[in-house]
mmCIF file of the N, C-alpha and C atoms, coordinates in Angstrom:
data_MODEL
# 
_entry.id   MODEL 
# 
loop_
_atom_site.group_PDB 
_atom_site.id 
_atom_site.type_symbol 
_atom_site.label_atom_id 
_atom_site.label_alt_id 
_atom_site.label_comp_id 
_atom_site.label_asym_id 
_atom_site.label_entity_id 
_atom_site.label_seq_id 
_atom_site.pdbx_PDB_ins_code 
_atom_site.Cartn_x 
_atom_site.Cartn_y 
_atom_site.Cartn_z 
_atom_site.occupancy 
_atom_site.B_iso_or_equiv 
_atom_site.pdbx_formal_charge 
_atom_site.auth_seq_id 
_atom_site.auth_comp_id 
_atom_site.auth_asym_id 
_atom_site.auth_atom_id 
_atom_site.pdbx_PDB_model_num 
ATOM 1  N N  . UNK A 1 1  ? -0.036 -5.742 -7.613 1.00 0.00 ? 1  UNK A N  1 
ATOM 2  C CA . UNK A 1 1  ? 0.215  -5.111 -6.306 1.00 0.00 ? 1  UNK A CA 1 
ATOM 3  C C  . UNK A 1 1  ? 1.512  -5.645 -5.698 1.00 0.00 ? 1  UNK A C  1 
ATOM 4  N N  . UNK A 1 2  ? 2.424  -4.656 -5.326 1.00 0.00 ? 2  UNK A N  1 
ATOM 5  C CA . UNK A 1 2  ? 3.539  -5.189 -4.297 1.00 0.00 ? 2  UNK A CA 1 
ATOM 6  C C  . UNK A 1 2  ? 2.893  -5.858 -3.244 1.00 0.00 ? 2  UNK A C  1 
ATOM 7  N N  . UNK A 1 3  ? 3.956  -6.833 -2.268 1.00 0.00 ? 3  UNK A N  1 
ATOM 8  C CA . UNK A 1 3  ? 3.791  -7.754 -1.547 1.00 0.00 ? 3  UNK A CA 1 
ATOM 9  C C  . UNK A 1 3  ? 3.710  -6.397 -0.486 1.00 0.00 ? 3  UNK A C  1 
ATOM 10 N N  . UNK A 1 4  ? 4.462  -5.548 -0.258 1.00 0.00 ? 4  UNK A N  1 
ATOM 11 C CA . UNK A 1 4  ? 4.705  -4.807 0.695  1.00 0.00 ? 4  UNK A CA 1 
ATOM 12 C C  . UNK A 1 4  ? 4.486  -3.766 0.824  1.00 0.00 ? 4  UNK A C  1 
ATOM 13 N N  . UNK A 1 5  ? 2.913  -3.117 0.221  1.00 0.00 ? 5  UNK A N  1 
ATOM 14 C CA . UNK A 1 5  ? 3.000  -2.180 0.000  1.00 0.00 ? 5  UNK A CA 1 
ATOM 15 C C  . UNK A 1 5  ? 1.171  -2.638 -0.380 1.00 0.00 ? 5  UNK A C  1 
ATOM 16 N N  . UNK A 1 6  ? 0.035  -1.665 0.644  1.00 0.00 ? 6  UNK A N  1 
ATOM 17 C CA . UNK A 1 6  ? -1.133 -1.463 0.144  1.00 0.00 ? 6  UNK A CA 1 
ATOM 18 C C  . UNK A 1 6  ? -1.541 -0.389 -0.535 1.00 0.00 ? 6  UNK A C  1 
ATOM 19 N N  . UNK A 1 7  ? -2.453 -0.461 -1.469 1.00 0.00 ? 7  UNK A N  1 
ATOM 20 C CA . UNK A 1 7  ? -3.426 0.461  -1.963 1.00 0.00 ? 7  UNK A CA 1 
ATOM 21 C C  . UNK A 1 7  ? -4.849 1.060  -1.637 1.00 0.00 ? 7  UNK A C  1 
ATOM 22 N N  . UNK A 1 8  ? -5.426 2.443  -1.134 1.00 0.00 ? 8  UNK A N  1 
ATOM 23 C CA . UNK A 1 8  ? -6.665 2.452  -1.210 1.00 0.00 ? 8  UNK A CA 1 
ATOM 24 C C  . UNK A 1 8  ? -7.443 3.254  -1.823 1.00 0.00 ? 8  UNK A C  1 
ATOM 25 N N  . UNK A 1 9  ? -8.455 3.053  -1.894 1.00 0.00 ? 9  UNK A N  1 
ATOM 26 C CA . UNK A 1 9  ? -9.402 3.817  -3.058 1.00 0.00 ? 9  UNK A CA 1 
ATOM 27 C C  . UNK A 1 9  ? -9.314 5.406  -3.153 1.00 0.00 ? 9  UNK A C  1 
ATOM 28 N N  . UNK A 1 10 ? -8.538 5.989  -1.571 1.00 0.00 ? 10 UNK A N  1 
ATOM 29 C CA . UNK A 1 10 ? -8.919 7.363  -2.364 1.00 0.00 ? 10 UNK A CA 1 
ATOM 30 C C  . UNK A 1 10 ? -7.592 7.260  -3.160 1.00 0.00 ? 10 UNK A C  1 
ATOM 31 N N  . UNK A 1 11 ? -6.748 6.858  -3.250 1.00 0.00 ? 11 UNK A N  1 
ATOM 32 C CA . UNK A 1 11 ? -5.322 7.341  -3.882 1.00 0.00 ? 11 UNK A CA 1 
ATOM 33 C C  . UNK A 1 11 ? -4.131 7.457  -3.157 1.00 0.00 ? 11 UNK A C  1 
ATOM 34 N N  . UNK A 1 12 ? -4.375 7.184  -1.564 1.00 0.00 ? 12 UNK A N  1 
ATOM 35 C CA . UNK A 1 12 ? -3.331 6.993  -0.705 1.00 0.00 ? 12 UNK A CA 1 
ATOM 36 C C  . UNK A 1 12 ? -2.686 5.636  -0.810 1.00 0.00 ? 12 UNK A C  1 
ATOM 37 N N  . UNK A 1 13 ? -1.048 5.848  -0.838 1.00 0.00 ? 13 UNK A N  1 
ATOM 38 C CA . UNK A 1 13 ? -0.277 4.671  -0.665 1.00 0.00 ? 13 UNK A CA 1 
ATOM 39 C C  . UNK A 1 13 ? 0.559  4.528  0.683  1.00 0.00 ? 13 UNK A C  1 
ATOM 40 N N  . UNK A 1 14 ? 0.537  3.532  1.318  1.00 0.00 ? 14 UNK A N  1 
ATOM 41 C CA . UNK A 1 14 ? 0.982  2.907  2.674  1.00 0.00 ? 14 UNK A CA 1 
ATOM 42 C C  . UNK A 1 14 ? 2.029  2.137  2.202  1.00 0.00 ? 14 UNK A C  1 
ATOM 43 N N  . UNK A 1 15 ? 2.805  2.305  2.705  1.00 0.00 ? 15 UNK A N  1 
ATOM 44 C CA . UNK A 1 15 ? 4.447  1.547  2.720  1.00 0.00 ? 15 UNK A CA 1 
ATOM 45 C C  . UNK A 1 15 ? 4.033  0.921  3.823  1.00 0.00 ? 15 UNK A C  1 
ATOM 46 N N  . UNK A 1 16 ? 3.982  -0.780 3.732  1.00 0.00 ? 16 UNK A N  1 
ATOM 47 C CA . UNK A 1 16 ? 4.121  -1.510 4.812  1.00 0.00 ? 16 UNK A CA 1 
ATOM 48 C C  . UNK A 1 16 ? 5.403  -2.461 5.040  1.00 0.00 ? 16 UNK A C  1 
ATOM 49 N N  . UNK A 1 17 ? 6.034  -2.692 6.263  1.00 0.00 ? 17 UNK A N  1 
ATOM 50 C CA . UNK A 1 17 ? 6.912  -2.995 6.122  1.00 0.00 ? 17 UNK A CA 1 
ATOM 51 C C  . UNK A 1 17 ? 7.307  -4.242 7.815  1.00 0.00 ? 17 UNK A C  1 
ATOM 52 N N  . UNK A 1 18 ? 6.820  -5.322 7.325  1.00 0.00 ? 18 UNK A N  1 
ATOM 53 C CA . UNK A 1 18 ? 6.761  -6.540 8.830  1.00 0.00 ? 18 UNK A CA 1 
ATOM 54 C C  . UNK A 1 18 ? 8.126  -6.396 9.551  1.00 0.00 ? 18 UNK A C  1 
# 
């Protein structure tokens, strides 16, 4: 897993960014 970046179960990806 990227440091910056979550995963969730349905298949959506979130760009996180502090």
């Amino acid at each position: 897993n990227n440091n910056n970046r979550l995963f969730f179960g349905d298949g959506t990806q979130l760009v996180v960014k502090p």
